[in-house]
C-alpha positions, -999 to +999 in steps of 0.1 A: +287+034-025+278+013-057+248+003-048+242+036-038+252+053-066+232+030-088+200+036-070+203+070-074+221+076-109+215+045-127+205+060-163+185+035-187+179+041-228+140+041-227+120+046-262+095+067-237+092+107-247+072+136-237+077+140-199+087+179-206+056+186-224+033+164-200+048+189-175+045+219-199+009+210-199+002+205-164+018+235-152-004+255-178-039+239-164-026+246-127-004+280-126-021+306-104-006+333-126-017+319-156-050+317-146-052+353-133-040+362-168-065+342-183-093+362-160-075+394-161-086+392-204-120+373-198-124+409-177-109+431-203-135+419-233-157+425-205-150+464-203-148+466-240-186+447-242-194+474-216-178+506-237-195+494-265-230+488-248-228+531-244-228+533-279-259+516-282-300+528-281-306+532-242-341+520-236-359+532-201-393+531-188-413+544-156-444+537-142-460+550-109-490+551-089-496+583-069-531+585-040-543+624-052-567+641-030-586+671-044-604+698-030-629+724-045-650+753-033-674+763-057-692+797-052-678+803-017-705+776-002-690+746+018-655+729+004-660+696-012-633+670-018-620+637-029-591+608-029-582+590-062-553+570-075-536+579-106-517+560-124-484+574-146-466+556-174-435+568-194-411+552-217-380+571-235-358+558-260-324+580-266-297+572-294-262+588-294-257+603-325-229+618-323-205+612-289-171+614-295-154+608-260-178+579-254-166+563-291-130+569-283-133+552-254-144+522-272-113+523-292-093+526-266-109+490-251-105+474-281-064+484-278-065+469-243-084+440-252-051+436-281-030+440-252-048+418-229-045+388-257-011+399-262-002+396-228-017+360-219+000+347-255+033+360-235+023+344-199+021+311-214+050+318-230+070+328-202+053+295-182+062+270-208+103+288-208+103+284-169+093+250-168+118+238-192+141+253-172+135+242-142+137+204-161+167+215-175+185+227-147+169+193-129+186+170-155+221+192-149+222+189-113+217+154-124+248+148-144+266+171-118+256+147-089+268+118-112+303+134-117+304+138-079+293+105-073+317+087-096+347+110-080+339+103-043+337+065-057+371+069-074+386+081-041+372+057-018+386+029-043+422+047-041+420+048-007+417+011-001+446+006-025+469+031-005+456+019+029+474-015+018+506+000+000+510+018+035+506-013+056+532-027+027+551+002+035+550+014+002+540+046+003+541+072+033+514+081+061+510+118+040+503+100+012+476+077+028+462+109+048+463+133+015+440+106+002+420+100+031+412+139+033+406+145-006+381+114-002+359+132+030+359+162+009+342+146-021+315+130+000+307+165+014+308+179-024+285+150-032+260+157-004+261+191-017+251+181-051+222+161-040+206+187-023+209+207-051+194+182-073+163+174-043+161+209-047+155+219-083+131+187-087+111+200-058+109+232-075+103+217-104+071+199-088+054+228-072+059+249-107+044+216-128+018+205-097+031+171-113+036+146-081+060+119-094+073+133-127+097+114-147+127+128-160+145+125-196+184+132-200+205+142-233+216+112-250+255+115-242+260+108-284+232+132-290+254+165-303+243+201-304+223+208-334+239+234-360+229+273-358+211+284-384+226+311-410+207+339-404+225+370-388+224+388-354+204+418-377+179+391-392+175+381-357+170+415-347+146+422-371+123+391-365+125+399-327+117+438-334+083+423-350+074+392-332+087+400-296+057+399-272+071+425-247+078+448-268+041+446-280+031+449-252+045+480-242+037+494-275-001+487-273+000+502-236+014+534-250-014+534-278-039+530-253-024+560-235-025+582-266-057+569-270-066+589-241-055+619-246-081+618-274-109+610-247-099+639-231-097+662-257-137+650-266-144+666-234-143+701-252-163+687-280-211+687-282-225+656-282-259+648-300-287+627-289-317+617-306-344+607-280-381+598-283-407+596-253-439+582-249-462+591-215-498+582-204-511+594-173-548+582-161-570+596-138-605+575-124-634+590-122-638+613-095-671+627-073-663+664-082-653+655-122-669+690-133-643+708-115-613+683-117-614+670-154-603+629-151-597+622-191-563+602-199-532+624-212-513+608-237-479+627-250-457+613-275-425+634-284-393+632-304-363+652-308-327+661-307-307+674-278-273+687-280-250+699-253-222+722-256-194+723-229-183+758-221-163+759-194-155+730-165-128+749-142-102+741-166-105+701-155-105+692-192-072+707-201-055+695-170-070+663-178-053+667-213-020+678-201-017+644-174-024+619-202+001+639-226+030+635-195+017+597-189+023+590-227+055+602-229+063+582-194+048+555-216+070+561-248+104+560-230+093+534-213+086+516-247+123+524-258+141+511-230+121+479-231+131+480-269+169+489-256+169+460-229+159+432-253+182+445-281+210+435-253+196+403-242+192+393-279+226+399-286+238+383-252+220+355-264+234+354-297+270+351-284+261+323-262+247+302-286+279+309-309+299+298-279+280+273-270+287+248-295+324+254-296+324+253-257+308+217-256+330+206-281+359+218-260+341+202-230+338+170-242+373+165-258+381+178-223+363+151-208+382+124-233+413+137-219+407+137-190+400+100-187+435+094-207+454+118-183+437+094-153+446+063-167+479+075-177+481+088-140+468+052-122+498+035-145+526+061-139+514+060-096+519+022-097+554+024-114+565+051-093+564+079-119+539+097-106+530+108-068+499+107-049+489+146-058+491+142-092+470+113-095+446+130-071+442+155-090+436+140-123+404+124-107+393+156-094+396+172-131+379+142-146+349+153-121+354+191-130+354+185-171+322+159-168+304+185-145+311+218-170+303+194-200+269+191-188+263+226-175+269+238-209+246+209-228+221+219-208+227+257-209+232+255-245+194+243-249+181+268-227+196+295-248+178+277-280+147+283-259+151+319-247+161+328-282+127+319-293+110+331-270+128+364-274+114+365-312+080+356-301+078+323-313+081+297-286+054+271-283+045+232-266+060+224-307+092+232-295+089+212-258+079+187-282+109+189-303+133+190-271+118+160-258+131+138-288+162+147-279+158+136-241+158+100-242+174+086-211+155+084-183+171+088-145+162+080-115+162+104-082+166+093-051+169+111-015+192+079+000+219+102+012+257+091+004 
């Protein structure tokens, strides 16, 4: 179980850092839905290129060739006739002048492009939060596996020493049994662990694409750093203005408004300027005194203007479903609003907690070990019995296991909160990784 136990736990203070943001990094170069994000806005400036491109001088051209055949019957004597080619060219040039719905539309792109760059800024964001998690929650199965591990080897120490104060006949067969059972039920709880552990570094690989990454633990001297002074309606505030969600869903409702404005144009003239230019030749022909073969040239410009009158009422119904999809849109805007208003403040309160919680926890922990010790003593002067001292090594596991869950939880909530105000980045990975200075070491050796 030692050697055991060292192969799989053995912790090491390394001066190496960065591990987090190496996976940070990797994850954002390999994540499928990072890179359909990333397409999803190459597309959308795409659309708005192709809104704008309607704005702009249309230039068109024709040429054809046509086989003629003509026929003439002068003075009622025999008919004479003839086959030629002529040839046709014709170039137009047409300039919106005035378009409204084609212009709003336009605007409108440029509100999705916002939202488009908006919402890849928040994909990586939301990538970089889950990774760190999934490290985090890696390096806290960790620490739980340890506490396991160091209880099951407690127990299987104990037990030796009560298997030979029962062959002393020292203590009783209960004794020796209650032992014996509380030990097989801390190797399952360790197995238990382990796969837990296998299982969030597995997941931890497939989100990363990383194939042996190396993992970084809290320092156990490293303490929680203090909060800083500013208030849960600051906070509120920053996250009202910098929260990527909530722009989100505000630039989606714009962009819906928007288009209640393109269907309004519907009811409004547009005005074109447009110039043309067409040559038409025709050869020489056999019967040229009764079929005239000079060129035609015609050049023209002018301004065309179209008035809608009356569609079948498709504009205004067109006009009413955008109105009903805005205010779908608006509500839709406030509960988002609602939602992260609660998380903020959920937030909030853990992070208070937090700190007082692992303070707690780790005087818990200090205790603990006291309480065992004082237990080991008292069991070999015959103060205290078996149970007692059984289950002081069982709380010793409990208080290290809860210590670490809320180091680690207490960092995610560091995270989360700025990600909630907009603001998380691979700076603060960085940051986080100076604090994760011991490396471990995983491996799938069972118990």
């Amino acid at each position: 179980m030692k050697k055991n136990l060292l192969l799989f736990g053995l912790i090491c203070s390394v001066s190496h850092g960065g591990s987090l943001e190496k996976g940070c990094l990797n994850a954002l170069g390999n994540d499928n839905a990072y890179k359909a994000a990333q397409a999803g806005r190459s597309a959308t400036l795409k659309q708005q290129d192709i809104t704008q491109d309607a704005l702009k001088p249309q230039l068109t051209s024709h040429a054809s060739l046509a086989q003629e055949r003509f026929t003439a019957n002068p003075d009622n004597s025999s008919k004479l006739s003839d086959t030629f080619v002529s040839q046709n060219i014709n170039i137009e040039l047409k300039q919106a002048l005035i378009d409204l719905k084609s212009y709003r539309t336009y605007k409108k792109a440029e509100i999705i492009t916002s939202k488009a760059d908006t919402d890849l800024v928040l994909a990586k964001q939301n990538l970089i939060l889950n990774v760190a998690e999934k490290y985090l929650d890696v390096l806290e199965k960790h620490a739980i596996y340890r506490a396991s591990a160091s209880q099951s080897q407690a127990l299987l120490v104990q037990k030796k020493h009560d298997s030979s104060k029962f062959k002393a006949g020292s203590i009783t067969k209960t004794d020796l049994l209650e032992t014996s059972a509380k030990y097989d039920s801390a190797i399952a709880h360790e197995i238990s662990a382990q796969n837990k552990l296998l299982d969030a570094r597995d997941e931890y690989k497939e989100t990363t694409k990383e194939i042996n990454p190396v993992f970084m633990a809290l320092n156990p001297k490293n303490n929680p750093k203090k909060l800083s002074k500013t208030t849960i309606d600051e906070k509120m505030q920053i996250m009202q203005a910098g929260n990527l969600n909530l722009k989100s869903s505000f630039l989606n409702s714009l962009s819906i408004k928007k288009e209640i404005d393109i269907q309004e144009a519907g009811h409004l003239p547009t005005l074109n300027i447009s110039g043309s230019y067409n040559n038409k030749h025709n050869p020489n022909s056999v019967l040229s005194s009764y079929a005239p073969t000079n060129d035609t040239e015609t050049k023209s410009i002018g301004l065309d203007i179209q008035v809608p009158i009356y569609e079948g009422g498709a504009v205004n119904d067109e006009i009413e479903k955008s109105q009903y999809k805005y205010k779908q849109a608006a509500e839709e805007l406030e509960q988002t609003r609602s939602n992260l208003i609660i998380e903020m403040r959920k937030n909030n309160h853990y992070l208070i907690s937090g700190i007082k919680q692992i303070n707690a926890l780790k005087n818990a922990v200090i205790s603990s070990k006291s309480a065992l010790a004082a237990q080991k003593a008292g069991y070999e002067a015959g103060t205290r019995t078996n149970l007692e001292l059984l289950s002081s090594i069982s709380q010793l596991q409990e208080s290290e296991s809860q210590y670490a869950i809320a180091r680690y939880d207490y960092l995610k909530n560091q995270l989360r909160e700025k990600q909630l105000v907009g603001s998380l980045n691979i700076s603060d990975i960085k940051n986080l990784d100076a604090l994760l200075t011991n490396k471990i070491s995983i491996s799938e050796q069972a118990p």
